[in-house]
N, CA and C atoms as a LAMMPS dump frame, in Angstrom:
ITEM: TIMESTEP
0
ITEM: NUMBER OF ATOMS
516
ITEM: BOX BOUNDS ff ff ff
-5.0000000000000000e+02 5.0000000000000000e+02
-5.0000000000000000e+02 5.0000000000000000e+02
-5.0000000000000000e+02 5.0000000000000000e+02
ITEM: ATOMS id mol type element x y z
1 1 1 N -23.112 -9.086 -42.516
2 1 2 C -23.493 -8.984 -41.122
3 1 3 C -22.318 -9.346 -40.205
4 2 1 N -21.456 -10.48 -40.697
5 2 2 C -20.395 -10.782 -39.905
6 2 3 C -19.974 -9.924 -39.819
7 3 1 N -18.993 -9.009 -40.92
8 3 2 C -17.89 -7.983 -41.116
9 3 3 C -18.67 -6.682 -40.092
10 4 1 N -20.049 -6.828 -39.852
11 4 2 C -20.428 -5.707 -38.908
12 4 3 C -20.389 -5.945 -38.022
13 5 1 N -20.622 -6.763 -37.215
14 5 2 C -20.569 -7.155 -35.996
15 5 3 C -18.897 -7.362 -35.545
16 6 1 N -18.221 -8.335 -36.287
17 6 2 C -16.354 -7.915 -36.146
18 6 3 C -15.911 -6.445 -35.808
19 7 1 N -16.727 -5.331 -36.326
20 7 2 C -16.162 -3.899 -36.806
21 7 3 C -17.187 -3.706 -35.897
22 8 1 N -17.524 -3.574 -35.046
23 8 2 C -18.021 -3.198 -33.811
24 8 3 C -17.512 -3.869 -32.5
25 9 1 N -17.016 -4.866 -33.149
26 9 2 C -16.466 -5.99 -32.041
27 9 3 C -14.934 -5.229 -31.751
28 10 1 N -14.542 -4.929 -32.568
29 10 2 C -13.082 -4.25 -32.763
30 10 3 C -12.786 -3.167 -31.932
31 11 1 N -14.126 -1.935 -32.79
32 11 2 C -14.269 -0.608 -31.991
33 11 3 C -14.003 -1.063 -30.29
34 12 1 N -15.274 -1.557 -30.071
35 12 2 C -15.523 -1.761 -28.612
36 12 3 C -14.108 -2.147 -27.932
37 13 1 N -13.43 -3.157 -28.395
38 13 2 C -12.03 -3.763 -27.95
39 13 3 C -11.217 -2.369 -27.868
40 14 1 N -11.28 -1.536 -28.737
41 14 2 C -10.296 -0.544 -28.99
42 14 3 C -10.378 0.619 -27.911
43 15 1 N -11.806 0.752 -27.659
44 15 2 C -12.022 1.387 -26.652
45 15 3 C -11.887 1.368 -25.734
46 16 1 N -12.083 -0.088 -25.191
47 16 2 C -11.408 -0.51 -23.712
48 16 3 C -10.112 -0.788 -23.606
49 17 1 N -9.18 -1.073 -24.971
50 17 2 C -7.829 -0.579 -24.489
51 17 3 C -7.502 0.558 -23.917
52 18 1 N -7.722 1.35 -24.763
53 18 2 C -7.744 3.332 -24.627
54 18 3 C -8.142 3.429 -23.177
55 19 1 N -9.114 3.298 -22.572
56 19 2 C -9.277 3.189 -21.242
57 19 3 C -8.292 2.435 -20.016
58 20 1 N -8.229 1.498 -20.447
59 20 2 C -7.226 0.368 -19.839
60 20 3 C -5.733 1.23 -19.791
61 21 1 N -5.681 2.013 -20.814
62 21 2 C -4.541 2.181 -21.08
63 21 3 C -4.347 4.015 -20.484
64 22 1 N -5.487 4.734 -20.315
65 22 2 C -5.944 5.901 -19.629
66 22 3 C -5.242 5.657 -18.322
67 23 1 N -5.065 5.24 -17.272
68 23 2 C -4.679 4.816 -15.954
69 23 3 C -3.564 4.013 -15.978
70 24 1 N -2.703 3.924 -16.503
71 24 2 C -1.779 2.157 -17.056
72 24 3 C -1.108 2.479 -15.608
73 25 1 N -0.571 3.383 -15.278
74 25 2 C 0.437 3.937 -14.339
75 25 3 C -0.054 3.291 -13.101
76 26 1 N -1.615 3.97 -12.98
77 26 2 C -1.964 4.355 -11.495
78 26 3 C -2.459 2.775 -11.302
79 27 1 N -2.613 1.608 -11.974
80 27 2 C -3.31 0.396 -12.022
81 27 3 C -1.98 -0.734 -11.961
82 28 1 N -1.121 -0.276 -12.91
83 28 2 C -0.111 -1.225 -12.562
84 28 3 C 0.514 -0.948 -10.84
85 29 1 N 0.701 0.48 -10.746
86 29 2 C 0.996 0.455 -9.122
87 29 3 C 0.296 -0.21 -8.128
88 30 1 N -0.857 0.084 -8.224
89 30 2 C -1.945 -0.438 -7.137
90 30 3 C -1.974 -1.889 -7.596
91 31 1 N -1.94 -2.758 -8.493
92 31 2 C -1.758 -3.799 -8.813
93 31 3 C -0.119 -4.612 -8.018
94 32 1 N 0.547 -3.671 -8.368
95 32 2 C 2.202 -4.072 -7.16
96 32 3 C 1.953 -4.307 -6.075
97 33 1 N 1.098 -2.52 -5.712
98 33 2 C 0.894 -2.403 -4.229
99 33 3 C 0.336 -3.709 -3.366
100 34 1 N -1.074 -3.603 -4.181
101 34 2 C -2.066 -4.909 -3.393
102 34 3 C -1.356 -6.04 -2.865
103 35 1 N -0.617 -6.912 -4.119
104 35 2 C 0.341 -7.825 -3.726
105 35 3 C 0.969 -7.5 -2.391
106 36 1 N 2.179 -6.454 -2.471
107 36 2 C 3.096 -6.09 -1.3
108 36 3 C 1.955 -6.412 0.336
109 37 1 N 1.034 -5.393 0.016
110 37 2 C 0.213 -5.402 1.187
111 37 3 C -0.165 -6.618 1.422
112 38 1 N -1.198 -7.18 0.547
113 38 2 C -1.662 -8.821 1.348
114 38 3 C -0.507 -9.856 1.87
115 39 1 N 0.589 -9.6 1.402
116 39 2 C 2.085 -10.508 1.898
117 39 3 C 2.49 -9.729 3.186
118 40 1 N 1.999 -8.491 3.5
119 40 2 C 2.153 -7.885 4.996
120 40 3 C 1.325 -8.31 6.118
121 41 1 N 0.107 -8.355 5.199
122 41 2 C -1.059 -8.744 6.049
123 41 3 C -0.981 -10.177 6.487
124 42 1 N -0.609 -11.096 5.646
125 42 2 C -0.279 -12.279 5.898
126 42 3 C 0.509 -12.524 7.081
127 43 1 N 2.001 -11.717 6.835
128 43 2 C 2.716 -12.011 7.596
129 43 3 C 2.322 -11.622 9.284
130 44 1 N 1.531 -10.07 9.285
131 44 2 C 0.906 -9.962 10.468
132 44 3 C 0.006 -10.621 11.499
133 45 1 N -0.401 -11.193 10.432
134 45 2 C -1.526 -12.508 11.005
135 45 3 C -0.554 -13.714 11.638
136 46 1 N 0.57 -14.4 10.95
137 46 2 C 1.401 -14.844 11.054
138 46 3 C 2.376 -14.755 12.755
139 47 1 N 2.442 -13.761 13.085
140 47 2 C 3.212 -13.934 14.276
141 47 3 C 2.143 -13.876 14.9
142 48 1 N 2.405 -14.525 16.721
143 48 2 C 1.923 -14.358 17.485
144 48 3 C 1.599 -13.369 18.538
145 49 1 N 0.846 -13.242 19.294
146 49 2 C 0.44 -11.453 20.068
147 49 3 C 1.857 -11.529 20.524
148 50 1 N 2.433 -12.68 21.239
149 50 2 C 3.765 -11.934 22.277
150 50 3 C 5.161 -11.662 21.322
151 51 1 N 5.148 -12.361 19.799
152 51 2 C 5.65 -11.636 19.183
153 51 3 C 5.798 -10.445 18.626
154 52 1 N 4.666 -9.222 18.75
155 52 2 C 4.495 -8.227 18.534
156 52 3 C 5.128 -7.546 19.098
157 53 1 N 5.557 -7.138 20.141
158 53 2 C 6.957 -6.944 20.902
159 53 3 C 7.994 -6.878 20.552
160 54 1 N 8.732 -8.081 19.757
161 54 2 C 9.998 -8.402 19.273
162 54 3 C 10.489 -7.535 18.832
163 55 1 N 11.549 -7 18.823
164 55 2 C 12.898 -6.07 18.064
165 55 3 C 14.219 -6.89 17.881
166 56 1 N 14.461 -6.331 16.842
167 56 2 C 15.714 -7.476 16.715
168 56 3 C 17.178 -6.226 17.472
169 57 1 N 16.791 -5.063 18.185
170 57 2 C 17.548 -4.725 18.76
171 57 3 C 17.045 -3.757 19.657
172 58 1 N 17.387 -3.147 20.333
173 58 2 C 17.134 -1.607 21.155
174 58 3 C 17.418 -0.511 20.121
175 59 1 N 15.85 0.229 19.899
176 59 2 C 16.33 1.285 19.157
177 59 3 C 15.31 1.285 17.835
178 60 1 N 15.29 -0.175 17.354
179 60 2 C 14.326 -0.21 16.15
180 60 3 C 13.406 -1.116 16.321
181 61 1 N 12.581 -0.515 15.154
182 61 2 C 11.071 -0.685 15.412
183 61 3 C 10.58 -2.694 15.897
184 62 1 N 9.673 -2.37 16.605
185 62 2 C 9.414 -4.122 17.046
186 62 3 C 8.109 -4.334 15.765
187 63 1 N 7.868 -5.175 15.784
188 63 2 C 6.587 -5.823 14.835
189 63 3 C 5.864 -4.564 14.887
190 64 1 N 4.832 -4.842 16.005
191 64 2 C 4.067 -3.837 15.713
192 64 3 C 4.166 -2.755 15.349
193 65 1 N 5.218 -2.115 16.177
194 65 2 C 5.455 -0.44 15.342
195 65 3 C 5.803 -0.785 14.299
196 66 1 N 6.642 -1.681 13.245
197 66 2 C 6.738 -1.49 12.018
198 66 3 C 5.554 -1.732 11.246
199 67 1 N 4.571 -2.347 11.454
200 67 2 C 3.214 -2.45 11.145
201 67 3 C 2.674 -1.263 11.099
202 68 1 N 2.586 -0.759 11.898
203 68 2 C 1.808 0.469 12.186
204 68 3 C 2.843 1.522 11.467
205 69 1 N 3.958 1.824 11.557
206 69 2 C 4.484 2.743 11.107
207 69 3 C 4.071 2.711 9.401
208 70 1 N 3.647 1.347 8.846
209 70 2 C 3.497 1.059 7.271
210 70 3 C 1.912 1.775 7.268
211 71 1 N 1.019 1.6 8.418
212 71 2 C -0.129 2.144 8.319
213 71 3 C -0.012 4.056 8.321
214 72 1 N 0.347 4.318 9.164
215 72 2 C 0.915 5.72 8.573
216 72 3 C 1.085 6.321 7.745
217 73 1 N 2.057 5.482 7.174
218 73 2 C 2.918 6.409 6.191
219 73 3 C 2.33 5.947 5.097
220 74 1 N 1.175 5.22 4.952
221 74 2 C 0.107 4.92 3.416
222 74 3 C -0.893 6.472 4.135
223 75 1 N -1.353 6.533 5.321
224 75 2 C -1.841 7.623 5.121
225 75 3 C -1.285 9.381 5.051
226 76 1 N 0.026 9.378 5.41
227 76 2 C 0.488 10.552 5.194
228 76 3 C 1.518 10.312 4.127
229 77 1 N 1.49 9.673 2.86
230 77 2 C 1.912 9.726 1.521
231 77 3 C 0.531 10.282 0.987
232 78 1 N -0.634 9.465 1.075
233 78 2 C -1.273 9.711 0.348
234 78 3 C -2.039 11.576 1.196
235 79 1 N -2.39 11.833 1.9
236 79 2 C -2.471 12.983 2.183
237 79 3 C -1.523 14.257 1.631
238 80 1 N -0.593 14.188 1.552
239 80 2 C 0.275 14.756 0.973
240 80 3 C -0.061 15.03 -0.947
241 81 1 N -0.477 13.932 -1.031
242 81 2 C -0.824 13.895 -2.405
243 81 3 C -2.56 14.384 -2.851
244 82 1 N -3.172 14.71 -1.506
245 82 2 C -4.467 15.426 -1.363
246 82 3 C -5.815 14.961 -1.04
247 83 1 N -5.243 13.44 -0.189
248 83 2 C -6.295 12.752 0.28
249 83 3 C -6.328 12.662 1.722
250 84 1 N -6.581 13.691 1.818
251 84 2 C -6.289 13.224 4.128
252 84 3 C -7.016 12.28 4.219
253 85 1 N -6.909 11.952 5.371
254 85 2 C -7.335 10.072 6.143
255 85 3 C -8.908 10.503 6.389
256 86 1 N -9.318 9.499 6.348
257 86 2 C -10.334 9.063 6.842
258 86 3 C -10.867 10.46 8.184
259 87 1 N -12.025 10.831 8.729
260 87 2 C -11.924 11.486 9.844
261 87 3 C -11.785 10.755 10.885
262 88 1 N -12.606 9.298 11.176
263 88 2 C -12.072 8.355 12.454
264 88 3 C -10.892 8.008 12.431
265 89 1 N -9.561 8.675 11.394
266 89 2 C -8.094 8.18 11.866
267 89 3 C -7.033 8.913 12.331
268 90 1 N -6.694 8.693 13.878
269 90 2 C -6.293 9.762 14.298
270 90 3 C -4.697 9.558 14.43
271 91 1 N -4.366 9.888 13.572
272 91 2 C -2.64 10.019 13.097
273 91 3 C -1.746 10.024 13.791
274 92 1 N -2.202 11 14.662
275 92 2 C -1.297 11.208 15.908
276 92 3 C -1.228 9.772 17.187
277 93 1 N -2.535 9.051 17.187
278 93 2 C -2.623 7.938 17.859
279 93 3 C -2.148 6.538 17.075
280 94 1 N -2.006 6.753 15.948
281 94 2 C -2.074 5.502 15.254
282 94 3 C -0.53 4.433 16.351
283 95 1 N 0.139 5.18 16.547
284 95 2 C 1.637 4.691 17.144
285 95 3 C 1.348 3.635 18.876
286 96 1 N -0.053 4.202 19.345
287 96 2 C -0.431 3.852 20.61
288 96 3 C -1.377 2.43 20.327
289 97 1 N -1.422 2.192 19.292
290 97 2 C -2.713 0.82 19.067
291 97 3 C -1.93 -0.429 19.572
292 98 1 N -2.246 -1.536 20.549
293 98 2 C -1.359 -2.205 20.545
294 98 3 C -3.141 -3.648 20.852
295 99 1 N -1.966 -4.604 20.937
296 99 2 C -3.03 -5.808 20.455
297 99 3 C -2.977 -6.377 18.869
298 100 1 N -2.785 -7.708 18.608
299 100 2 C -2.502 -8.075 17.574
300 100 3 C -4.174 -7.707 16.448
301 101 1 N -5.126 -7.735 17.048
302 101 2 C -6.412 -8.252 16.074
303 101 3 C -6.511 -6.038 15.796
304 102 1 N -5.97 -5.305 16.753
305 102 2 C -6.258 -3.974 16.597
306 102 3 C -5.331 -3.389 15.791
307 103 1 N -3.638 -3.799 15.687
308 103 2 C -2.7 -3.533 14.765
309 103 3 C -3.38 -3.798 13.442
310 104 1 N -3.593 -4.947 13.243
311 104 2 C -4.067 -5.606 11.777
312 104 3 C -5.372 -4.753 11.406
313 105 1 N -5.86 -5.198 11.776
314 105 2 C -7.405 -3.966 11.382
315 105 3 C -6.776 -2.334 10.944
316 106 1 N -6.005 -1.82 11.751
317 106 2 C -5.592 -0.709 11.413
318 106 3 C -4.574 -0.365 10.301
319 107 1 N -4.173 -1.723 9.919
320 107 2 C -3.093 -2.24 8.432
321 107 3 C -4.051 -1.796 7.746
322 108 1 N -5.003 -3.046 7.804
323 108 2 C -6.134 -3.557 6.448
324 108 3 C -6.834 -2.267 6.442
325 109 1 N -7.187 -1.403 7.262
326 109 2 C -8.018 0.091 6.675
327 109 3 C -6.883 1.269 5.744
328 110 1 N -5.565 1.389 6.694
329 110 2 C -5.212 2.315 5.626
330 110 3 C -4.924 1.717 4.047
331 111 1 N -4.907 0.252 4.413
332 111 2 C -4.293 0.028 2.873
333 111 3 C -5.694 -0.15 1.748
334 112 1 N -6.412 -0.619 2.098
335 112 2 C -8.016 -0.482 1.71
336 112 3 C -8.042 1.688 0.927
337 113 1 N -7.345 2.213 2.386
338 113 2 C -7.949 3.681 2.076
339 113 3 C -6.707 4.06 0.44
340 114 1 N -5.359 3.758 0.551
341 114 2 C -4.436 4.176 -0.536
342 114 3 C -4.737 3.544 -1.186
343 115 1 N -5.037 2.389 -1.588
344 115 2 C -5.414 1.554 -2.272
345 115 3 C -6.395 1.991 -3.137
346 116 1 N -7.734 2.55 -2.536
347 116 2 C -8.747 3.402 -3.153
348 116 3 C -7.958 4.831 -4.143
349 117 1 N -7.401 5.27 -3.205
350 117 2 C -6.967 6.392 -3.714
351 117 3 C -5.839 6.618 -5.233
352 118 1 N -5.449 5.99 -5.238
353 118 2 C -4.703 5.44 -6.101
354 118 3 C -5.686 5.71 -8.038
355 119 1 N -6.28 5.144 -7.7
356 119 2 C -6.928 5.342 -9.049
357 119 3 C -8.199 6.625 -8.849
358 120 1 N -8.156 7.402 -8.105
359 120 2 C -8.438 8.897 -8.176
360 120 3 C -7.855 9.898 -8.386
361 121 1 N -6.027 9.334 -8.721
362 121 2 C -4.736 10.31 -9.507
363 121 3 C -5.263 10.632 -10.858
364 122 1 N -5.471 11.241 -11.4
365 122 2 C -5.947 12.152 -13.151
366 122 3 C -4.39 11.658 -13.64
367 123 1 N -4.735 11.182 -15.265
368 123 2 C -2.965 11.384 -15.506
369 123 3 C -2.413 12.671 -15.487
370 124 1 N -3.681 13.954 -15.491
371 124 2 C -2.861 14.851 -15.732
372 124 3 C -2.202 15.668 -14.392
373 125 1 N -2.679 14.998 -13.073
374 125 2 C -1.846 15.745 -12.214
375 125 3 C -0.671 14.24 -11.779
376 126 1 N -0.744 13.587 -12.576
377 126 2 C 0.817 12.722 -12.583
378 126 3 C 1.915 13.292 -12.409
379 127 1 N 2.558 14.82 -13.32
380 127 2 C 3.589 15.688 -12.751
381 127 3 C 3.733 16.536 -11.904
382 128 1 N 2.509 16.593 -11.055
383 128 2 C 2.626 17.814 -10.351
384 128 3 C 3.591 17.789 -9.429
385 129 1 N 4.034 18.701 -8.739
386 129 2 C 4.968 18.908 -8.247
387 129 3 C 4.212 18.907 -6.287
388 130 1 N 4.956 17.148 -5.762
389 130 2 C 4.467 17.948 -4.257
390 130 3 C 5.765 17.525 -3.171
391 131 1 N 5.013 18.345 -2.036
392 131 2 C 6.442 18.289 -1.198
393 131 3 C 6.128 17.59 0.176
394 132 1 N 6.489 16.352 -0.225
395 132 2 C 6.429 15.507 0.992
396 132 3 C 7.026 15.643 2.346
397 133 1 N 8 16.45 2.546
398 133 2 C 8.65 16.839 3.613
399 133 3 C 10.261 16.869 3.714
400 134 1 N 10.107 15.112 3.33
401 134 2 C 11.47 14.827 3.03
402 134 3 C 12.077 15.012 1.585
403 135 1 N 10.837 15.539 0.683
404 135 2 C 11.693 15.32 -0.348
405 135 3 C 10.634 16.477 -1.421
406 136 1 N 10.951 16.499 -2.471
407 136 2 C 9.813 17.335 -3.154
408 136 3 C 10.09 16.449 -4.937
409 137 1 N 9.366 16.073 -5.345
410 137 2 C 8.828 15.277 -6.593
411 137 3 C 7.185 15.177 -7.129
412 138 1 N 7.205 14.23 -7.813
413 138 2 C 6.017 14.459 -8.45
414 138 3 C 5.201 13.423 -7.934
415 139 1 N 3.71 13.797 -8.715
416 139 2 C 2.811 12.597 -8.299
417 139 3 C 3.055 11.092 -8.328
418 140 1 N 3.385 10.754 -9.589
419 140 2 C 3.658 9.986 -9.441
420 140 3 C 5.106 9.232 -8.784
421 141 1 N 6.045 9.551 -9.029
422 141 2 C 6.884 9.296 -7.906
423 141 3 C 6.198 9.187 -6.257
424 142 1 N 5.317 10.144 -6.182
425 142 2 C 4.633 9.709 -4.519
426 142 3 C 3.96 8.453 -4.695
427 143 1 N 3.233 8.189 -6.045
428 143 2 C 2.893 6.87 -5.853
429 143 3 C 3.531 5.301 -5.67
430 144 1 N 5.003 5.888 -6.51
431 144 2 C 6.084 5.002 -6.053
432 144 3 C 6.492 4.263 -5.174
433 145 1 N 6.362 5.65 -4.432
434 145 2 C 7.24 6.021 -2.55
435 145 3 C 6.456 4.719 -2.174
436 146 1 N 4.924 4.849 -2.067
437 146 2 C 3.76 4.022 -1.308
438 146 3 C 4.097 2.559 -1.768
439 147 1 N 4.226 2.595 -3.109
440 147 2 C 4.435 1.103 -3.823
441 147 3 C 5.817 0.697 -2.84
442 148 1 N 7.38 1.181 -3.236
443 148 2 C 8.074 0.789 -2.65
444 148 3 C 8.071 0.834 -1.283
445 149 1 N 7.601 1.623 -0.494
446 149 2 C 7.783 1.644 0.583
447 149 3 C 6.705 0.388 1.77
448 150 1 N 5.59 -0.102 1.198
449 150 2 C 5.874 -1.051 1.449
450 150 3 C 6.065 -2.382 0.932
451 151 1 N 6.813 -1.802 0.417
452 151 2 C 7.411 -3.622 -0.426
453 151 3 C 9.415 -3.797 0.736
454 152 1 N 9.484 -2.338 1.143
455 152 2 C 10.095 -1.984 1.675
456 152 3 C 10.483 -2.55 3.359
457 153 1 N 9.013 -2.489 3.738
458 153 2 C 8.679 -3.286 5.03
459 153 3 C 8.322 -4.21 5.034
460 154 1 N 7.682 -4.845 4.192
461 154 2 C 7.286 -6.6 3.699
462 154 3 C 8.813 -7.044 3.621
463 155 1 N 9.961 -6.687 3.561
464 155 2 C 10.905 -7.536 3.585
465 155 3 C 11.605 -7.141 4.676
466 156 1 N 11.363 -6.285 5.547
467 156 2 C 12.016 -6.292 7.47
468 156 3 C 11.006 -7.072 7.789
469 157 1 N 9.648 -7.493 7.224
470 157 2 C 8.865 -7.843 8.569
471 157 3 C 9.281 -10.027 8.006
472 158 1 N 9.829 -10.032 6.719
473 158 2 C 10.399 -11.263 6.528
474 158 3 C 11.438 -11.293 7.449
475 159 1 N 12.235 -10.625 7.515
476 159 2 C 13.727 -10.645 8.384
477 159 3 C 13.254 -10.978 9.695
478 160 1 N 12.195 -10.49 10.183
479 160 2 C 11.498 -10.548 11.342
480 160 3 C 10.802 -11.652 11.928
481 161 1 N 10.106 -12.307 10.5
482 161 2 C 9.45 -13.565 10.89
483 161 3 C 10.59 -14.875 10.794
484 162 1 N 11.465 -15.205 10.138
485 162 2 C 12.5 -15.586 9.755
486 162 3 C 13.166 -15.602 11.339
487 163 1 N 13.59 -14.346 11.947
488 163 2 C 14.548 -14.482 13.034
489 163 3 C 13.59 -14.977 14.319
490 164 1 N 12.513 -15.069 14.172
491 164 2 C 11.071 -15.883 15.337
492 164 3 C 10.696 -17.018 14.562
493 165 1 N 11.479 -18.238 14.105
494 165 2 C 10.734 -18.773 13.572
495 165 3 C 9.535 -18.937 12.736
496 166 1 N 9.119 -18.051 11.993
497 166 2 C 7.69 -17.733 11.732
498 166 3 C 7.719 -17.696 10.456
499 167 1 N 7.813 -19.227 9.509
500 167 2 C 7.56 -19.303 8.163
501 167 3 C 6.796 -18.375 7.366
502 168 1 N 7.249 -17.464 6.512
503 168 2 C 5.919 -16.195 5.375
504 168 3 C 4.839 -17.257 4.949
505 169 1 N 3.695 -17.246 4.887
506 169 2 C 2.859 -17.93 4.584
507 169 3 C 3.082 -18.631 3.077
508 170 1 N 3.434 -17.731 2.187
509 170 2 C 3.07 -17.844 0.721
510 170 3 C 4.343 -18.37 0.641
511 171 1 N 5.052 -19.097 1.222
512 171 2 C 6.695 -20.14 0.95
513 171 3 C 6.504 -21.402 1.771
514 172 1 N 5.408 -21.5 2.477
515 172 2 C 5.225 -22.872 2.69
516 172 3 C 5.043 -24.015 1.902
């Protein structure tokens, strides 16, 4: 009875590797991703409304637009890859949101929305071939883009909190 129950105990284990291991790609990304994002979100929460403003020059992006520009471009990576936004998100406005509690909300939804999306990639359209605009590669590489890109802005918006006084939460 033992040796049956072990040898079912096994199967079952074996199976949920195989599964576990069905997605490894699209789970370890979104597993990166999440991290990157909640250390954005943090940090957004982190400055104050009249810091939202700040640029560390004429020309490039202040807090908020780099916030928002990260909300974007999670939804037109992942559109590109065959998930358009949400219908209440209007793409073209996303650049006009201003207010600290309305920036953040509009973080935490697109990354909530790629975030979802992410594990609705098939491995088998992992190679497909798409053309982001700037560039033309595969699926997964677009999932990359999203991973790095914002792990990309999680470290301007450090440079950012850093040059305002504004300790990253998770280094206190």
């Amino acid at each position: 009875m033992k040796r049956k129950t072990l040898l079912v105990s096994l199967m079952l284990m074996g199976c949920f590797a195989a599964q576990a291991q069905d997605q490894l790609a699209q789970s370890t990304i979104q597993g990166v991703l999440a991290g990157n994002q909640d250390q954005v979100v943090q940090l957004a929460e982190a400055f104050s409304e009249d810091q939202y403003d700040w640029r560390p020059m004429e020309g490039v992006n202040s807090v908020r637009e780099a916030l928002l520009h990260v909300a974007g471009a999670n939804y037109f990576l992942a559109s590109k890859m065959g998930f358009p936004p949400p219908e209440d998100v209007d793409m073209m406005g996303l650049s006009a949101i201003t207010g600290k509690e309305n920036v953040i909300a509009a973080l935490k939804k697109s990354n909530e929305f790629v975030l979802g999306k992410i594990t609705e990639v098939e491995n088998a359209k992992l190679s497909e071939e798409v053309d982001f605009g700037f560039t033309k590669m595969n699926v997964l590489g677009g999932l990359l883009v999203v991973m790095e890109h914002n792990g990309e802005h999680k470290g301007q918006l450090i440079a950012y909190a850093r040059s305002n006084g504004v300790v990253p939460p998770w280094s206190k």
